[in-house]
Chimera marker file (.cmm) of the C-alpha trace (Angstrom):
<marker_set name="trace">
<marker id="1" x="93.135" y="60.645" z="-43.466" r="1" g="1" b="0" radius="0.5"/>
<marker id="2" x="91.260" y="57.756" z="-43.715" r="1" g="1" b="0" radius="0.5"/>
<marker id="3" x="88.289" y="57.202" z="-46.007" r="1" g="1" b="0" radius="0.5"/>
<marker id="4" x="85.164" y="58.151" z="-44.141" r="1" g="1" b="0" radius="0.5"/>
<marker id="5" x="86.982" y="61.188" z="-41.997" r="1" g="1" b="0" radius="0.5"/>
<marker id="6" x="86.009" y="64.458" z="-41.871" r="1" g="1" b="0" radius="0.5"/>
<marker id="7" x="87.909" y="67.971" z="-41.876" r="1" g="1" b="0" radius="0.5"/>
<marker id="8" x="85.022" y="69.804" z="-41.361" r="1" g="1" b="0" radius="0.5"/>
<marker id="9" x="84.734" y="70.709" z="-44.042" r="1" g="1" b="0" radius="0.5"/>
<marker id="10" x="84.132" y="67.648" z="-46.743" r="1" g="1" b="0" radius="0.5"/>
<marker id="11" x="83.307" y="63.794" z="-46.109" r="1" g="1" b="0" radius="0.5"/>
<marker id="12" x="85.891" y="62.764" z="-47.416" r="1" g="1" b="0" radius="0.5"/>
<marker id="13" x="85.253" y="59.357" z="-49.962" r="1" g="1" b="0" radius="0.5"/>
<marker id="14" x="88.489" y="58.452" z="-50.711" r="1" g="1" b="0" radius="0.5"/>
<marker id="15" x="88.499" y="59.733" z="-54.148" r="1" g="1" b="0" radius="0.5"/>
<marker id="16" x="90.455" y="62.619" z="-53.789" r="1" g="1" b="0" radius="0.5"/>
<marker id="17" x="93.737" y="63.126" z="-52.757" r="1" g="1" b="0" radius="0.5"/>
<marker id="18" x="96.133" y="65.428" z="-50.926" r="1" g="1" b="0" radius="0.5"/>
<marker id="19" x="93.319" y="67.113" z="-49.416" r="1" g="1" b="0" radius="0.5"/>
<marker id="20" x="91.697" y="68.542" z="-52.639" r="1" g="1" b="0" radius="0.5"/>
<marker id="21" x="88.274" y="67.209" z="-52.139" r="1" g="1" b="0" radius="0.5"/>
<marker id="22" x="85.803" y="69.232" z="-54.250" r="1" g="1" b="0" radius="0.5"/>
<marker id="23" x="83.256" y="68.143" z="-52.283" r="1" g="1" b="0" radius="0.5"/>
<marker id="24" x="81.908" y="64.672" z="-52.732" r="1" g="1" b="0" radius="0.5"/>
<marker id="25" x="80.146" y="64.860" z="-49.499" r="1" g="1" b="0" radius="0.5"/>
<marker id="26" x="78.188" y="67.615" z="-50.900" r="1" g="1" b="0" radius="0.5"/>
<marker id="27" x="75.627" y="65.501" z="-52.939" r="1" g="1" b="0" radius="0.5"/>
<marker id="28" x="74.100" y="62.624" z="-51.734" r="1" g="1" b="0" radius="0.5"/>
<marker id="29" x="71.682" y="60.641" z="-53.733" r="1" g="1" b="0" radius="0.5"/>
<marker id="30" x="68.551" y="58.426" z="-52.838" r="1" g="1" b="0" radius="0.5"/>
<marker id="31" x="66.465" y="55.863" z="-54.173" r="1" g="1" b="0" radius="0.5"/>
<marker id="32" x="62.867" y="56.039" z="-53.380" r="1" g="1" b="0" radius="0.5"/>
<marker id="33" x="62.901" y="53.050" z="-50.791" r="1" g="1" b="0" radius="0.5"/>
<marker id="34" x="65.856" y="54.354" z="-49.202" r="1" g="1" b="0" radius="0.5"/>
<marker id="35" x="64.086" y="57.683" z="-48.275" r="1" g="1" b="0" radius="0.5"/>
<marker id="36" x="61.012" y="55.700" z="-47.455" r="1" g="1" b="0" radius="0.5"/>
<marker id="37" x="62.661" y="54.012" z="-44.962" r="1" g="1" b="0" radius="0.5"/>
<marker id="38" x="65.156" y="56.836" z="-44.682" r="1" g="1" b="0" radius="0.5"/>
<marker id="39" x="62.029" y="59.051" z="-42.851" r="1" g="1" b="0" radius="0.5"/>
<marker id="40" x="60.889" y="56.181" z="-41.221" r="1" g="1" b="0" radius="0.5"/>
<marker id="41" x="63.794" y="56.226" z="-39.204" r="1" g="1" b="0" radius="0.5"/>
<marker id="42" x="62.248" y="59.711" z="-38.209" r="1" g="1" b="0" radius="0.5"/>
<marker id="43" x="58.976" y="58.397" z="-36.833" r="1" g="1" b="0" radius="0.5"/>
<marker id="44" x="60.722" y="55.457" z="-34.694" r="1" g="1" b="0" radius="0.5"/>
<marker id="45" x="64.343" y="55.539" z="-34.116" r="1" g="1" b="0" radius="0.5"/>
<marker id="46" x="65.022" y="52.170" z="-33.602" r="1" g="1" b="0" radius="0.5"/>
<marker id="47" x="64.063" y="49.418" z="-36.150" r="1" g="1" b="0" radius="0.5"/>
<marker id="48" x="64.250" y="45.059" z="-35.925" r="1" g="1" b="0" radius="0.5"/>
<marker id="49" x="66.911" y="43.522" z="-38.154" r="1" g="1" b="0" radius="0.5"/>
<marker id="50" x="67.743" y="39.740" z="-38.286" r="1" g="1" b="0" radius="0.5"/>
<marker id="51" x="69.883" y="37.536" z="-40.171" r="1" g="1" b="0" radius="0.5"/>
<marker id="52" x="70.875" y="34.099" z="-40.950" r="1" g="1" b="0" radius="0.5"/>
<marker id="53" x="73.811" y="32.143" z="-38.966" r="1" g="1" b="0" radius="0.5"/>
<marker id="54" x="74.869" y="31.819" z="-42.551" r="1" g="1" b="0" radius="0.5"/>
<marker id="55" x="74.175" y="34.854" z="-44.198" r="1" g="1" b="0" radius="0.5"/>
<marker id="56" x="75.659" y="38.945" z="-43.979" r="1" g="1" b="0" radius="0.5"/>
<marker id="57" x="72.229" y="39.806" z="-45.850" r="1" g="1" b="0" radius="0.5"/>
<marker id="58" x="69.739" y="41.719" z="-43.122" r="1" g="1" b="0" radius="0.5"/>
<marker id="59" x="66.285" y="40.810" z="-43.390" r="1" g="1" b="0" radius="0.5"/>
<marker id="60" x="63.165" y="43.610" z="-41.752" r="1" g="1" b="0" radius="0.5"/>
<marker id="61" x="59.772" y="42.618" z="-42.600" r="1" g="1" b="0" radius="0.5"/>
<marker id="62" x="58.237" y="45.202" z="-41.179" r="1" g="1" b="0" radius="0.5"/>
<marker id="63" x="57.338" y="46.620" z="-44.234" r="1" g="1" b="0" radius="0.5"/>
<marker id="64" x="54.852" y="45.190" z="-46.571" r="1" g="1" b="0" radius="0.5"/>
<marker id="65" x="54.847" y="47.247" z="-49.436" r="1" g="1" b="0" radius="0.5"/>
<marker id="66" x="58.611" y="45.817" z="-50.220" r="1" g="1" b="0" radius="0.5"/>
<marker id="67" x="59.610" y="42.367" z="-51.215" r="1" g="1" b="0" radius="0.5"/>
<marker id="68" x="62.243" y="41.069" z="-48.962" r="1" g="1" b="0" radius="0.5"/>
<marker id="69" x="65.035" y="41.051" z="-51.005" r="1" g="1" b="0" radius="0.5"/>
<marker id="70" x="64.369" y="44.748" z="-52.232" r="1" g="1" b="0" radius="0.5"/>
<marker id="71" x="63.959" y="45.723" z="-48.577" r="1" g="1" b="0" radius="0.5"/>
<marker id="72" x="67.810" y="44.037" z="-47.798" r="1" g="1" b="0" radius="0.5"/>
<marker id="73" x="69.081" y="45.869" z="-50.527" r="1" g="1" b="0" radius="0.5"/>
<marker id="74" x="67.729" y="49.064" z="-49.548" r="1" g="1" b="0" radius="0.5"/>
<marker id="75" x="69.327" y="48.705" z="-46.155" r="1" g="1" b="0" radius="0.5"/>
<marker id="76" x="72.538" y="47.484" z="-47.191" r="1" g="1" b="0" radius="0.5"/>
<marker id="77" x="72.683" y="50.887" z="-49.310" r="1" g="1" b="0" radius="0.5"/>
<marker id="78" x="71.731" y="52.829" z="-46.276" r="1" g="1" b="0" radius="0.5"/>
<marker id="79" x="74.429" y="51.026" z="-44.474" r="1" g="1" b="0" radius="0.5"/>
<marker id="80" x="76.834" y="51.851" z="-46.978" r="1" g="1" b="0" radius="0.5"/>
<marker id="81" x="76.177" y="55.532" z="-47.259" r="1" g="1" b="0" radius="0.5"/>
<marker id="82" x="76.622" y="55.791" z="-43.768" r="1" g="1" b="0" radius="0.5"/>
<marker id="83" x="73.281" y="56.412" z="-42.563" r="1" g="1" b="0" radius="0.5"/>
<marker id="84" x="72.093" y="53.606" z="-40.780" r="1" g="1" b="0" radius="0.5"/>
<marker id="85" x="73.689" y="51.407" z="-38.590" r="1" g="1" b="0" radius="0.5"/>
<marker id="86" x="72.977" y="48.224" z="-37.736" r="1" g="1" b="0" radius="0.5"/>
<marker id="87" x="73.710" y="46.056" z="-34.507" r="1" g="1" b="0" radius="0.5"/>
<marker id="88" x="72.784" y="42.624" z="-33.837" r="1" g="1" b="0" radius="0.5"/>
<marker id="89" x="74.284" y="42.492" z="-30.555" r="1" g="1" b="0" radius="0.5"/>
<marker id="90" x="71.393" y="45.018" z="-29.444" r="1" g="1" b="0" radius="0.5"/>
<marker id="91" x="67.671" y="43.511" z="-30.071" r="1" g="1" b="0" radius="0.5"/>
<marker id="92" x="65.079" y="45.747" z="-29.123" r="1" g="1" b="0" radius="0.5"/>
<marker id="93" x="63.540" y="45.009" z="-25.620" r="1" g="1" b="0" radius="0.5"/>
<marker id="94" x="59.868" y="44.650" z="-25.734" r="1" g="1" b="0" radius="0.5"/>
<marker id="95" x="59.759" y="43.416" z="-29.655" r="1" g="1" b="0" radius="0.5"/>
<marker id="96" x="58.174" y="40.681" z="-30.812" r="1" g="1" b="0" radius="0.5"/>
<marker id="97" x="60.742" y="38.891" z="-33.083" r="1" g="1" b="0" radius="0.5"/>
<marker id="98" x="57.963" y="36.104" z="-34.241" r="1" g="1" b="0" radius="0.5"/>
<marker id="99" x="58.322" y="36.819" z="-37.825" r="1" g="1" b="0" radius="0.5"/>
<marker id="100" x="61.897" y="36.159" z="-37.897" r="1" g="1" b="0" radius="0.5"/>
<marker id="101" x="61.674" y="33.098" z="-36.569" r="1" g="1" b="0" radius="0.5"/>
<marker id="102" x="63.486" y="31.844" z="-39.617" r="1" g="1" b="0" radius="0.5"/>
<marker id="103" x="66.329" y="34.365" z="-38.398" r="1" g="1" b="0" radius="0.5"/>
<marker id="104" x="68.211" y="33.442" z="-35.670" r="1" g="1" b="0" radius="0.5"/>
<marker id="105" x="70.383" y="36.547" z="-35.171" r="1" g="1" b="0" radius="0.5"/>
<marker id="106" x="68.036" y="39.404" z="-34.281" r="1" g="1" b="0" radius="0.5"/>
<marker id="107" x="69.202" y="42.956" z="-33.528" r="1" g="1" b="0" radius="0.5"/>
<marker id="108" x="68.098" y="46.369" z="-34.011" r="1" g="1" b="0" radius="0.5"/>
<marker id="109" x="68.916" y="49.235" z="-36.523" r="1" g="1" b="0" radius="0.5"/>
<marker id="110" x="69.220" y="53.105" z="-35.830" r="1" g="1" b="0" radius="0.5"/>
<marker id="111" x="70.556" y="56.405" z="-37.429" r="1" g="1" b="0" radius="0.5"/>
<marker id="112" x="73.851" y="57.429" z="-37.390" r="1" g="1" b="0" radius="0.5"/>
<marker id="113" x="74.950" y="60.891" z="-36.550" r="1" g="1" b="0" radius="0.5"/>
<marker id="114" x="75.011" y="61.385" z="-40.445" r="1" g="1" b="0" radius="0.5"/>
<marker id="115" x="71.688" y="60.349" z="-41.151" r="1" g="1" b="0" radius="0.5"/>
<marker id="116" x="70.244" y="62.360" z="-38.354" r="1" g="1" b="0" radius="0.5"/>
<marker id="117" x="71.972" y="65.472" z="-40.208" r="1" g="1" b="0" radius="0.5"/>
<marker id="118" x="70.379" y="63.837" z="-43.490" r="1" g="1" b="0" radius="0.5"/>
<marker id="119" x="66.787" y="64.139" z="-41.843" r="1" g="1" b="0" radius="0.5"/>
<marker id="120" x="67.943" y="67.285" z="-40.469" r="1" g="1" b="0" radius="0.5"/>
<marker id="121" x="68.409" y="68.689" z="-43.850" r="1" g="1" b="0" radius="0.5"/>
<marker id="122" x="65.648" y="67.036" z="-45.436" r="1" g="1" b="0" radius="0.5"/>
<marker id="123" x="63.349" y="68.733" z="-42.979" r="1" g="1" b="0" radius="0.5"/>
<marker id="124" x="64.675" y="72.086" z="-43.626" r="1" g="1" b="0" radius="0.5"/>
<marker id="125" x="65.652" y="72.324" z="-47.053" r="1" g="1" b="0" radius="0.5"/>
<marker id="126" x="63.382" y="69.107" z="-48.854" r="1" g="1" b="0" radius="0.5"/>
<marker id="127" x="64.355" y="67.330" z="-51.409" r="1" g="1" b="0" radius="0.5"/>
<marker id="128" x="66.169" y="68.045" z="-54.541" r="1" g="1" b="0" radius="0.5"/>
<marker id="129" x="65.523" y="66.416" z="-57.811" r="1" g="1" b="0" radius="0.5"/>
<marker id="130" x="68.272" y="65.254" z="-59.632" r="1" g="1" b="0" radius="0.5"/>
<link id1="1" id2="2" r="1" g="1" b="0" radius="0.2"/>
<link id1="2" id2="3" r="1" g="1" b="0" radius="0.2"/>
<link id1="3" id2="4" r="1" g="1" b="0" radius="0.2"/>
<link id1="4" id2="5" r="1" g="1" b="0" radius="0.2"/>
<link id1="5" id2="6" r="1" g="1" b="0" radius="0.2"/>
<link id1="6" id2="7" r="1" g="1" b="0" radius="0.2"/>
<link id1="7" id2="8" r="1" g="1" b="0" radius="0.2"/>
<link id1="8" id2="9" r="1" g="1" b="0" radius="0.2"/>
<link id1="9" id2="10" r="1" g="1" b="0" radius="0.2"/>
<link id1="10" id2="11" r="1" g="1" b="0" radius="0.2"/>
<link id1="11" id2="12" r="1" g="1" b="0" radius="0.2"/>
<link id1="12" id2="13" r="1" g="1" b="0" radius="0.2"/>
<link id1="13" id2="14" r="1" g="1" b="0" radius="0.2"/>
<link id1="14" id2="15" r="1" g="1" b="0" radius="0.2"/>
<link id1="15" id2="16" r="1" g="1" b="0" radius="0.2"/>
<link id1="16" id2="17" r="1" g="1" b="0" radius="0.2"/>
<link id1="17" id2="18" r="1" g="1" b="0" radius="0.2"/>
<link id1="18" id2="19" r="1" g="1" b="0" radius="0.2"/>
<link id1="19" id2="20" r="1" g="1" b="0" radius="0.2"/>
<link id1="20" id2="21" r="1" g="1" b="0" radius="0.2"/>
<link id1="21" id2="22" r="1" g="1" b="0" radius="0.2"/>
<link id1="22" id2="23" r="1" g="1" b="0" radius="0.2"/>
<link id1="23" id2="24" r="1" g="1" b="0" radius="0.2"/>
<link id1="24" id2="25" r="1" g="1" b="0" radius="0.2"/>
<link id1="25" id2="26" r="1" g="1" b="0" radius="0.2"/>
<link id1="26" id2="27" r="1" g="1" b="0" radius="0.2"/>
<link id1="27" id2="28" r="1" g="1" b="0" radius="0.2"/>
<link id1="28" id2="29" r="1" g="1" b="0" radius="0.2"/>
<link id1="29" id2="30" r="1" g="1" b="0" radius="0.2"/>
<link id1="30" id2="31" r="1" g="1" b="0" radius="0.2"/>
<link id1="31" id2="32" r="1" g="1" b="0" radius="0.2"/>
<link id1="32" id2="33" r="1" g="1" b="0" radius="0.2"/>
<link id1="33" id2="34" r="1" g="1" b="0" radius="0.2"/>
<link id1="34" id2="35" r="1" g="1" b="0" radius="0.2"/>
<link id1="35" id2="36" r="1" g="1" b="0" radius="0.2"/>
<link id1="36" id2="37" r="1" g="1" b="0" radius="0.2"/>
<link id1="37" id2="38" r="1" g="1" b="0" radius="0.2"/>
<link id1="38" id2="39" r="1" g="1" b="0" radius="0.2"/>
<link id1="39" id2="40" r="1" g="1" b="0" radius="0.2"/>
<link id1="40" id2="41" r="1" g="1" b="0" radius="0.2"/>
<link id1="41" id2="42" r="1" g="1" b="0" radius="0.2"/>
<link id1="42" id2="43" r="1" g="1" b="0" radius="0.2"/>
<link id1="43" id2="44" r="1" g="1" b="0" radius="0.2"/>
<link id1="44" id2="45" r="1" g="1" b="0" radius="0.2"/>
<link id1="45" id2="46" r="1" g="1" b="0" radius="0.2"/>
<link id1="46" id2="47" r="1" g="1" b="0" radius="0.2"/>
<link id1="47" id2="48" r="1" g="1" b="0" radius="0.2"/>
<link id1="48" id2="49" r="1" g="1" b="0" radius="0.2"/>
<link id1="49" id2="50" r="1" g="1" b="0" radius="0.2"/>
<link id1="50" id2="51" r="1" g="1" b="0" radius="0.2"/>
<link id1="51" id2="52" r="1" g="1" b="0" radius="0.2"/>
<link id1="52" id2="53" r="1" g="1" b="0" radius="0.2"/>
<link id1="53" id2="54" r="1" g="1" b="0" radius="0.2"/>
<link id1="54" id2="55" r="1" g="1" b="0" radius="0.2"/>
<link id1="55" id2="56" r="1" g="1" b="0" radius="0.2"/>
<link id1="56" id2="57" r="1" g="1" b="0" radius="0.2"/>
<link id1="57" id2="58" r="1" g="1" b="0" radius="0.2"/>
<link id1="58" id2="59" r="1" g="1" b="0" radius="0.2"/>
<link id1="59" id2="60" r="1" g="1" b="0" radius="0.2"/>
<link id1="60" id2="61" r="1" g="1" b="0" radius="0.2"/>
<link id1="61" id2="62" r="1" g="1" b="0" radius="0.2"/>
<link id1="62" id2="63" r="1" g="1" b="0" radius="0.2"/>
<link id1="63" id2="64" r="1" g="1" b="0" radius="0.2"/>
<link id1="64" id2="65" r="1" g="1" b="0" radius="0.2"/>
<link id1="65" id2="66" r="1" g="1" b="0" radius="0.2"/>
<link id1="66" id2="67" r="1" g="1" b="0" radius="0.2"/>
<link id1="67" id2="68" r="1" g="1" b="0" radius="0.2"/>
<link id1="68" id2="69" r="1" g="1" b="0" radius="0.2"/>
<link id1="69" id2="70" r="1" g="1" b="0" radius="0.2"/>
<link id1="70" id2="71" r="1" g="1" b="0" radius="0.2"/>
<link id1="71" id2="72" r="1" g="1" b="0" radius="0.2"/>
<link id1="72" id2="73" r="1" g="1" b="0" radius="0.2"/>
<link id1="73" id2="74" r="1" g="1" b="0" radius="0.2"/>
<link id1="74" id2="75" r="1" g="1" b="0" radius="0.2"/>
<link id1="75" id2="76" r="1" g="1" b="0" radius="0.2"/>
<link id1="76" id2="77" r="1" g="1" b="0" radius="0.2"/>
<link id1="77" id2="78" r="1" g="1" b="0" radius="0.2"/>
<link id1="78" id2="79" r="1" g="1" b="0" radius="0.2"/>
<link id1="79" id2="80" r="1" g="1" b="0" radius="0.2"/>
<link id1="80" id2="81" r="1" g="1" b="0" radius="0.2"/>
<link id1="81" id2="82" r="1" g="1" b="0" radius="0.2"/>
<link id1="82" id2="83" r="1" g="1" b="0" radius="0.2"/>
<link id1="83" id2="84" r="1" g="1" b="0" radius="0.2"/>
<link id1="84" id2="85" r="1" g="1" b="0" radius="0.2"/>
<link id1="85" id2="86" r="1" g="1" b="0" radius="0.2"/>
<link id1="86" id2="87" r="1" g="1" b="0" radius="0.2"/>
<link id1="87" id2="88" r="1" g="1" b="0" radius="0.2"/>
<link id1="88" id2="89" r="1" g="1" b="0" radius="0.2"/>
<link id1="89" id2="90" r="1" g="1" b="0" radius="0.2"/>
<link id1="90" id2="91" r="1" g="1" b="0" radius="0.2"/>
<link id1="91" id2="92" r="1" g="1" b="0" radius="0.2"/>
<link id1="92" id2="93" r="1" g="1" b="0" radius="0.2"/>
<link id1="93" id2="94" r="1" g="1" b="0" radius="0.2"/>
<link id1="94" id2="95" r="1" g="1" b="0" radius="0.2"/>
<link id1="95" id2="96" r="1" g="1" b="0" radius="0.2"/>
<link id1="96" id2="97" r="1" g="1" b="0" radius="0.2"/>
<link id1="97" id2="98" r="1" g="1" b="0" radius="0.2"/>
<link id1="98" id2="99" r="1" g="1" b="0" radius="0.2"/>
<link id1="99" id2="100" r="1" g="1" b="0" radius="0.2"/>
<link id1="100" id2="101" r="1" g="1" b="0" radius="0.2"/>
<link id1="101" id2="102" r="1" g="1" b="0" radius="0.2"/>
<link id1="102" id2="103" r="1" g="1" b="0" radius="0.2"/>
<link id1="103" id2="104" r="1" g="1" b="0" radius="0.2"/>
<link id1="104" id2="105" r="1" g="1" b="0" radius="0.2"/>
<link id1="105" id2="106" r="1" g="1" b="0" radius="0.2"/>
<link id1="106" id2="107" r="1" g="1" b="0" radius="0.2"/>
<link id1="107" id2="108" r="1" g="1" b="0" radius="0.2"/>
<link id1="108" id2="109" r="1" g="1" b="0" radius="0.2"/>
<link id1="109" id2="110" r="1" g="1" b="0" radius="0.2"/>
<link id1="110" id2="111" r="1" g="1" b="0" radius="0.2"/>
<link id1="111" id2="112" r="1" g="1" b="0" radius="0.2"/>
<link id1="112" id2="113" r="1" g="1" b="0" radius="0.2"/>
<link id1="113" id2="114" r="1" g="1" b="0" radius="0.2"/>
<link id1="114" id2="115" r="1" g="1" b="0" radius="0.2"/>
<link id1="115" id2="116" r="1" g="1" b="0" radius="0.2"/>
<link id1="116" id2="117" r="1" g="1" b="0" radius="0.2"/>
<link id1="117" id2="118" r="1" g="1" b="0" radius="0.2"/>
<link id1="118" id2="119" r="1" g="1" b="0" radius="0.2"/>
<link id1="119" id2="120" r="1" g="1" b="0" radius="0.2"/>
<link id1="120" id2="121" r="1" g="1" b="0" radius="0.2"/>
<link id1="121" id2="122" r="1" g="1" b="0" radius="0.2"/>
<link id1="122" id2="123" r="1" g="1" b="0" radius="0.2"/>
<link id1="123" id2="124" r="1" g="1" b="0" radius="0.2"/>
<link id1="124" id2="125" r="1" g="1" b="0" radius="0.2"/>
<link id1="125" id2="126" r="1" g="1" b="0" radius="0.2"/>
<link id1="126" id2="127" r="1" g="1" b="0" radius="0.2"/>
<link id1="127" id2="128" r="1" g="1" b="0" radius="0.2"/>
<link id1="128" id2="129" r="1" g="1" b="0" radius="0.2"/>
<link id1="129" id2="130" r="1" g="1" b="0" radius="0.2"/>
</marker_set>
């Protein structure tokens, strides 16, 4: 089974083995920026992203209460938890990209299936304090 499967049970991590997951999937944990932008994913579902030529690092100034670099690392984490995904072969029609002007490659970002359920839950059950 490969890292990020499923049984149906568990996400399975990686970390366990022979199919004795105790649950890893079970607890996820956020910063505050990545639920900020987390449930901002539930106002608008898709989001601008741009890069560098150069540069893996994605760049959204959309928000102005977070510097730029603290924004990229909040969606790199959101990335990496499998709850965002993001595409720069898809910009969003009808955006105007004029702020990343410095940033040639321009795409969009969106939920995955996971982070829908994450919302999902978050909706229902809030959040838990850990």
């Amino acid at each position: 089974m490969n890292q990020y499967q499923s049984d149906g049970r568990h996400d399975h991590c990686g970390a366990c083995c022979g199919g004795g997951c105790a649950g890893c999937g079970s607890a996820l944990q956020l910063t505050q920026g990545e639920l900020d932008l987390l449930l901002h994913f539930a106002e608008l579902p898709f989001l601008p992203v741009a890069r560098r030529w150069d540069s893996e690092v994605p760049i959204y100034l959309e928000d102005g209460t977070k510097s730029e670099k603290e924004m990229s690392l909040i969606i790199i984490a959101l990335q990496q938890k499998r709850l965002i995904r993001l595409d720069y072969g898809l910009p969003l029609s009808g955006f105007d990209y004029e702020a990343y002007q410095d940033y040639p490659v321009r795409g969009s970002m969106a939920l995955t299936a996971r982070g829908q359920q994450v919302l999902e839950y978050l909706e229902i059950y809030g959040i838990g304090e850990s």
